[in-house]
N, C-alpha and C positions, 0 to 999 in steps of 0.2 A: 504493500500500500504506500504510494508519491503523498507526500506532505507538500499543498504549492501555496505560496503567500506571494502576489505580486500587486503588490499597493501602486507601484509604480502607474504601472499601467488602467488600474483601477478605473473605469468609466462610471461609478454609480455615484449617486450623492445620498445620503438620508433627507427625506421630506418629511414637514411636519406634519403629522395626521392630525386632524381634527374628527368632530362627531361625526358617527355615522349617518348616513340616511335607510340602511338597510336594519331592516329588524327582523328577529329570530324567531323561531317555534321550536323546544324541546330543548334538549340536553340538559346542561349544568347552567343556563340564565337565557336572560329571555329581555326583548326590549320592544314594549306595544308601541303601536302605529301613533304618532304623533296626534294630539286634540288639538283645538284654538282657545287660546287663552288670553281675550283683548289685545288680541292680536299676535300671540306670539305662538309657537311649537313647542308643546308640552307633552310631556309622557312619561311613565315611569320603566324602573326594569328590576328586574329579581331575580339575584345569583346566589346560585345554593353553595355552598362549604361542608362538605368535598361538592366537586363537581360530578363525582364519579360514583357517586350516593350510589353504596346498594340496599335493596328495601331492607327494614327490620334492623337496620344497622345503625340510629339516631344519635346514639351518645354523646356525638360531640357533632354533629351538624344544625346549622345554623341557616336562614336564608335573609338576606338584605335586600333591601325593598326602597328604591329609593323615586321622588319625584324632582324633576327636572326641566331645566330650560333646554332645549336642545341645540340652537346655535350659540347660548351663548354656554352650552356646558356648565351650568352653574348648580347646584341644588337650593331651590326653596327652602325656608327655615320655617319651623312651628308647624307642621303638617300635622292635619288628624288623618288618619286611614281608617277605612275600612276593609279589612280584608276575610276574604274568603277563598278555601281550598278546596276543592273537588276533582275527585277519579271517578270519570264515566259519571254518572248520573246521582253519586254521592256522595253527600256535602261531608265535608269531613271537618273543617271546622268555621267559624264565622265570629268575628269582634272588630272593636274598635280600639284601636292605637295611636297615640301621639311620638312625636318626636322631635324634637327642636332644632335640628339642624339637617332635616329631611331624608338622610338615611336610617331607617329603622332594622335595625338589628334584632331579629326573634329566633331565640333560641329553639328547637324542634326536640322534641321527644317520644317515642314509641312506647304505647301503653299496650301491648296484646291482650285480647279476650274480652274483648267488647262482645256481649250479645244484648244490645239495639238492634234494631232493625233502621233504626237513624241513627247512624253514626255519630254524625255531631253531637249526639246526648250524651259519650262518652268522653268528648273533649272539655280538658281544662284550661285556663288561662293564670297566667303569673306575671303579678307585676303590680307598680301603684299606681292609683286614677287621678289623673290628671286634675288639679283644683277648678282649670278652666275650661276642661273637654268634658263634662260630665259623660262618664261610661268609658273613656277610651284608657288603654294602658300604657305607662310610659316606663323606662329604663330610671330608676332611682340609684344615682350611684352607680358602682361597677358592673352590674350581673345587668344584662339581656332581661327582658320582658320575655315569657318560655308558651309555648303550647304544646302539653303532654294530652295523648289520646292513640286512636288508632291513626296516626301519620305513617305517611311513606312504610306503612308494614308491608305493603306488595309494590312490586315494581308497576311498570308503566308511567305512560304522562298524567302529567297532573295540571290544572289549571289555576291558576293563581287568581284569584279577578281581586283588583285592587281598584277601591273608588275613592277618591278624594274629596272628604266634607269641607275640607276650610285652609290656608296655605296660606303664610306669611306672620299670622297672629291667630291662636287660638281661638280667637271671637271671631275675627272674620269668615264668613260660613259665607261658600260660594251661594251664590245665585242657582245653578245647576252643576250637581255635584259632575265631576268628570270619571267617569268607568272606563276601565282598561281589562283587558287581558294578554296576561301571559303565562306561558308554556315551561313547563322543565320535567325532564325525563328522572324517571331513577332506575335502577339498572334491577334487571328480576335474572338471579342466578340460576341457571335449569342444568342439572348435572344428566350425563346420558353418556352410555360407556359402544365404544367401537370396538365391535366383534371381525377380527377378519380369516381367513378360510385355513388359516397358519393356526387356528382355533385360541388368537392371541386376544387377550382385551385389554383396550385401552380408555381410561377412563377421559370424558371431555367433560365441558363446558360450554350453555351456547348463553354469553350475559347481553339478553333485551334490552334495550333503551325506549323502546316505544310501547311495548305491549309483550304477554306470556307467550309465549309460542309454543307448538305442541305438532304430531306427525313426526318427530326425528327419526330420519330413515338412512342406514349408511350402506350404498352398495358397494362390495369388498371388489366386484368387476370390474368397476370404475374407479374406484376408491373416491365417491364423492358422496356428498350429505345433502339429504334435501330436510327441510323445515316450512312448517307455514305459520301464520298470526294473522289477526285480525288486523284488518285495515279499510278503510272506506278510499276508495278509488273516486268520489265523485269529484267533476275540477276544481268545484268550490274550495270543497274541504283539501285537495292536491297541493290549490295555490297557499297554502297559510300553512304545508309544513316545509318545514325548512330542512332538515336531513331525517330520516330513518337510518339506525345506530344501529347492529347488531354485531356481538365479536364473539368467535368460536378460539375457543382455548384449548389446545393440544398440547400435550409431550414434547417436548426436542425430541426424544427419542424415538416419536413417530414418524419415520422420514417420509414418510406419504407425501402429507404435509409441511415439508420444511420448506425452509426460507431460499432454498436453490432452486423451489419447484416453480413453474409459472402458474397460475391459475384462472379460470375461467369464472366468474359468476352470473346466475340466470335470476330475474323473476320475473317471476309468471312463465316462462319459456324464453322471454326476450333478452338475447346476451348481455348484460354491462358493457360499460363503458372501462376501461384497465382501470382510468385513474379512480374508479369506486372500491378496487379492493386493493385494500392497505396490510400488506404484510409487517408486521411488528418483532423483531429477534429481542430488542432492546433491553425492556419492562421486566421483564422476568426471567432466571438465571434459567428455570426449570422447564421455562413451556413459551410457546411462540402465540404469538394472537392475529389472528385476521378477523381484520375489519370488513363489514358491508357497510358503506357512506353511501348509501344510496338519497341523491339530492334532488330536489323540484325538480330539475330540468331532467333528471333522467326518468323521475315517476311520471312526469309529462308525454316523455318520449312514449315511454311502454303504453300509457294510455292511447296514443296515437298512432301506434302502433297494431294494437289490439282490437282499435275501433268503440263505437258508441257504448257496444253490447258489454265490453270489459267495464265500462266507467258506472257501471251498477253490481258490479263483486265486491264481495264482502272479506275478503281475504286477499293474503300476501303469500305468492309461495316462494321459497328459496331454493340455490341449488349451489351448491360448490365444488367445482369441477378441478383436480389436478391435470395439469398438461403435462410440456415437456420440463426438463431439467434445466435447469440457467445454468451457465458458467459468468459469474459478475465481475465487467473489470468497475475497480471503485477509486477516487477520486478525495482526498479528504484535505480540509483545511479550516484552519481557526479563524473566527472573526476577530478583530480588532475597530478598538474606537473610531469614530467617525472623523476626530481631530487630532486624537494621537495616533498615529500608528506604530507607535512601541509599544500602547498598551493593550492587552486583550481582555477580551469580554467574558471569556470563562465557556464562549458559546464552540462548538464543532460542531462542523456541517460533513456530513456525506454525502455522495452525488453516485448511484450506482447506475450501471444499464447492463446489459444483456451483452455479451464478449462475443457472443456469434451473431450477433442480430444482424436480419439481411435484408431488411427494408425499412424503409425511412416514411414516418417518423419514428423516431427513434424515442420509444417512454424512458425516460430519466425518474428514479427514484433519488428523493432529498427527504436525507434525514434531518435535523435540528436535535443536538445534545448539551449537554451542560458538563460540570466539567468531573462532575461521578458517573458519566454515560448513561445518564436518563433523558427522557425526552421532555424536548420543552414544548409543549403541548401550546393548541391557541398563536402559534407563531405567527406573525403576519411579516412579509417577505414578500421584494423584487426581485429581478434579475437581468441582466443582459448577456447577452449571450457571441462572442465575436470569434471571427477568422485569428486563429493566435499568429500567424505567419504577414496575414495583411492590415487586420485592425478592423476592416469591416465588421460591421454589425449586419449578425443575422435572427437575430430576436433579441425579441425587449417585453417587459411585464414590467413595468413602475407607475404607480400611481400614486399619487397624495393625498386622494379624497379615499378616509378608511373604505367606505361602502365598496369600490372598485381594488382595494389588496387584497393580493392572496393568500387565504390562512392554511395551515397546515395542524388542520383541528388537532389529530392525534400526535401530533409532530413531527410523522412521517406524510409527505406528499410525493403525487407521481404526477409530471409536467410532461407535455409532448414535443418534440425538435425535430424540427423538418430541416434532416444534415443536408447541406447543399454538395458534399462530397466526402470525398474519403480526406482525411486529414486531421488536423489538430484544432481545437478550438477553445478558447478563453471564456469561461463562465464566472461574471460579475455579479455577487450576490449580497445585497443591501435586507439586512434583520431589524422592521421599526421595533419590534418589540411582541408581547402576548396581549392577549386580548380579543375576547369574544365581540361581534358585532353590536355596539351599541354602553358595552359596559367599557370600564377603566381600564388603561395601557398600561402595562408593565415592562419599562426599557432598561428592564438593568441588564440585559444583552444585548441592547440592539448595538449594531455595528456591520463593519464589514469587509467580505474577503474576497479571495478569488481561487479557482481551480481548473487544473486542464482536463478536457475530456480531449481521448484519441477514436477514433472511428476509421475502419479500415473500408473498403468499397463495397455498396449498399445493391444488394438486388432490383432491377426496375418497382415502383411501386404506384407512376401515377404523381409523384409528389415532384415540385421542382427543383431540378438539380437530378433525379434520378430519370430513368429510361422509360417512356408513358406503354404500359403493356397495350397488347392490340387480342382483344376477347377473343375474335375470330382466331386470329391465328394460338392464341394457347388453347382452345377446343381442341386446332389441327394436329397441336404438337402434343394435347394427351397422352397418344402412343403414339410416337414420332418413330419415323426409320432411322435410330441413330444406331449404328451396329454397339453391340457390348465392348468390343476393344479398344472402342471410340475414349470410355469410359472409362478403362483400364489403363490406356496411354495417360489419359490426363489426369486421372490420379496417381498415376508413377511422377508423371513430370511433377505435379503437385510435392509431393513426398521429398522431391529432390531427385531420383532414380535414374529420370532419363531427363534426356537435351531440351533448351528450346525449341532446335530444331525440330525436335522428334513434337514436341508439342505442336509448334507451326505447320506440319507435317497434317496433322488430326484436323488443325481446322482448315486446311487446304483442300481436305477432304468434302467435308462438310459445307465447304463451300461450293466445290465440285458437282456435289448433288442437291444443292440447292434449299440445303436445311438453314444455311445462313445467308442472309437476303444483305445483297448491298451492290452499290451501284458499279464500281468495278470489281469484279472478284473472281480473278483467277492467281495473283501470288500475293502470300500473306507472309510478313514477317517485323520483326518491334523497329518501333520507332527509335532516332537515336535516344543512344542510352541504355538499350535492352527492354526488356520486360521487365515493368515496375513486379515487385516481388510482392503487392497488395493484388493482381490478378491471379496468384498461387493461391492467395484466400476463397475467393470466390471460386474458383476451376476444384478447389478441393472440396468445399462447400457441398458441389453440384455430383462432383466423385464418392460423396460420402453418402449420398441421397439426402440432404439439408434443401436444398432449394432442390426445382422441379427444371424438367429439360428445358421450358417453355421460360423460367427466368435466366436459364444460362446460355440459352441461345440468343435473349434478346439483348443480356448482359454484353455476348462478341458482341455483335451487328454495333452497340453501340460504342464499344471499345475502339471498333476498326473506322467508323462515321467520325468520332471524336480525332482521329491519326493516333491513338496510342497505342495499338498495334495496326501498323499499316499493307493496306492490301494496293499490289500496282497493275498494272493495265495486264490482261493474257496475254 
């Protein structure tokens, strides 16, 4: 593993984020759609402590609740609250709260064995009433204002709805009270053991963020899990969530599963998109985690996909597929201050991809670590992306308005790069800091580095910079007349075994009978300089059975159209 630090050349600046405009649904905080307020943008948000709450697990979690200005980022002082908790259709608890500097800090507590039939009849409240809110509770001194009951005893979402009586001065009581809602997840553990035909078991984990799930099915054929859960697919209810959370917990020792493997994920039958499933080594010494992030846009997709008749199901189904085996080259380097750069931030970043990958774009996985190699979760993160040999910029992601950065919820993310060729390229990466949409930044990392990524030459894929395949013709070359020796030769030359010659020899051949199309072609042989030793890659590739006849025959044709292996008049 290259350690690269090149400040020098460094192209990224840190900008200052301000509020966001984008608001959440679920997880660990939540920030409702802005009201008017005599004219201004007002709303509040509510972030739970942990973030990563699992039900039944209350002891020390807490949730902040705060009201605000939203351009000007400010909090209102003297707030009364009314808040109220509800899962699905029951109330679980309901009062009224003061707070004098607008963030209201309440303690949470788990009481099991409630038998109400109304929940709320089992919830307590703690704290003092307020002299000028009659009924509301406030924080006296050190300790939190607490709600003990049946809270967060089961996972799934939970609805916050927080209404606002009166903001700035206890007596002043708005005109019409202002209602909000917001969302946050808690995480429901479902333990379930993989049986496979080796008559081995291995016990998992599937931890929900949105709801129970139930169906766990693992076939040992495919070595993949399918799960379902409850979920309303209508677009109403589609556009107001913000991610669906679910992470399946395996062994290291399960190599089915490991972090080498590529993966595929389904739901409802319709493939993901790569950057929804987050492979995680990091977290835990003992067991690896993948993530499903499945986001708006892609539950959007799948509806649109599926048609009208889908967007009336009442279920979620899952599926998680192992592919091929990765071999990953990786990329690693420290962030440093934005003004010093002798000093460092305490932050490493990883940059992995795929060592064989043979068509572009090219997924880049980026880690974000701190400096005991955990993950810094909530990252929000640019980049730019350049030619290292020319300077050229061939991607850019920076943005200064938070709503438009990119986060890297779990603190692992996967980005796409459309390589323009084979060669070396310079990755510029700017850390503003953690922070969920809407609530408070956390920069005690931000800063920034750089890394080289190398990429050796990419199979045609359509993409610019690579060779645009032609349908027709890879139908033709399915089973193409390429003799087996064909194949033999060029993986000898590949290997090292035999000549150029003997290689140039193969596609003379091939040229001969009209498998490789080009305008003049009866003698082929390298441009000066020889044959770049980056077409041993791809000729081996194609020798190995990795790519199909149909990318390595379009791969010549455009080797020889480019002069880098040149063909001369018969």
């Amino acid at each position: 593993m290259r350690v690269y630090l090149i400040l020098a050349v460094l192209s990224v600046m840190i900008l200052v984020p301000h509020m966001s405009d984008a608001f959440g649904h679920g997880l660990g905080g939540d920030v409702a759609p802005p009201l008017d307020l005599g004219g201004r943008d007002v709303t509040v948000s509510a972030q739970l402590t942990p973030a990563d709450l699992e039900a039944g697990n209350t002891e020390e979690a807490s949730i902040e609740v705060k009201f605000f200005d939203v351009e000007a980022d400010e909090n209102f002082e003297d707030v009364t609250y009314n808040i109220e908790i509800w899962h699905g259709t029951d109330l679980i608890a309901r009062n009224l709260f003061f707070d004098e500097d607008g963030a209201l800090d309440i303690t949470l507590r788990t009481e099991a064995g409630c038998e109400e039939v109304d929940l709320w009849k089992c919830t307590k409240y703690y704290g003092t009433e307020h002299p000028l809110a009659p009924g509301a509770l406030y924080a006296q001194g050190q300790s939190n204002v607490t709600i003990q009951g049946p809270i967060f005893d089961q996972g799934g979402l939970y609805n916050i709805k927080v209404g606002i009586a009166a903001a700035t001065s206890a007596r002043t009581v708005l005109a019409e009270p202002l209602n909000y809602d917001t969302f946050i997840s808690v995480a429901d553990v479902q333990p379930f053991t993989i049986r496979t035909a080796q008559a081995e078991e291995v016990p998992a984990t599937i931890k929900t963020y949105y709801d129970k799930v139930s169906n766990i099915s693992y076939d040992d054929s495919r070595g993949s899990l399918s799960f379902e859960m409850p979920f309303d697919w209508s677009p109403d209810y589609v556009e107001l969530v913000q991610i669906v959370h679910e992470e399946v917990h395996v062994p290291k020792s399960f190599t089915t599963w490991s972090p080498d493997r590529e993966f595929a994920g389904y739901v409802d039958g319709v493939r993901l998109d790569k950057r929804v499933l987050i492979i995680d080594p990091y977290t835990y010494d003992d067991r690896n985690v993948i993530h499903f992030l499945v986001t708006t846009a892609e539950l959007e997709r799948i509806n649109s996909e599926l048609g009208a008749e889908h967007e009336e199901s009442r279920v979620m189904n899952f599926e998680l597929v192992p592919e091929n085996n990765v071999q990953k080259n990786t990329s690693e380097f420290y962030l440093v201050d934005s003004e010093n750069h002798d000093m460092r931030t305490g932050a490493t970043v990883t940059v992995s991809w795929d060592a064989n990958v043979k068509t572009s774009p090219v997924p880049l996985e980026i880690a974000f670590l701190d400096e005991s190699g955990d993950l810094l979760r909530d990252t929000r993160y640019g980049y730019v992306i350049a030619d290292h040999a020319t300077g050229a910029e061939v991607a850019r992601s920076l943005q200064d308005a938070r709503d438009m950065q990119d986060v890297a919820t779990e603190g692992i993310t996967i980005i796409e790069f459309d390589v323009p060729g084979q060669g070396t390229y310079r990755f510029d990466l700017v850390m503003y800091g953690q922070g969920r949409a809407g609530l408070d930044v956390d920069d005690a990392y931000a800063g920034l580095g750089s890394g080289l990524l190398e990429f050796g030459v990419l199979a045609p894929s359509g993409t610019p910079g690579t060779v645009p395949t032609d349908p027709s013709r890879d139908a033709a070359l399915a089973d193409p007349a390429i003799p087996g020796w064909i194949k033999d030769s060029v993986g000898w030359w590949a290997d090292g075994i035999t000549t150029d010659a003997e290689f140039v020899s193969a596609l003379e051949f091939l040229i001969s009978e009209d498998v490789i199309k080009v305008a003049a072609q009866r003698e082929a042989g390298a441009a000066d300089g020889g044959i770049p030793g980056w077409i041993k890659d791809s000729a081996g590739w194609w020798a190995d059975g990795i790519t199909t006849d149909a990318e390595f025959v379009n791969s010549l044709e455009f080797l020889i159209q480019k002069g880098i292996i040149v063909v001369g008049e018969a």
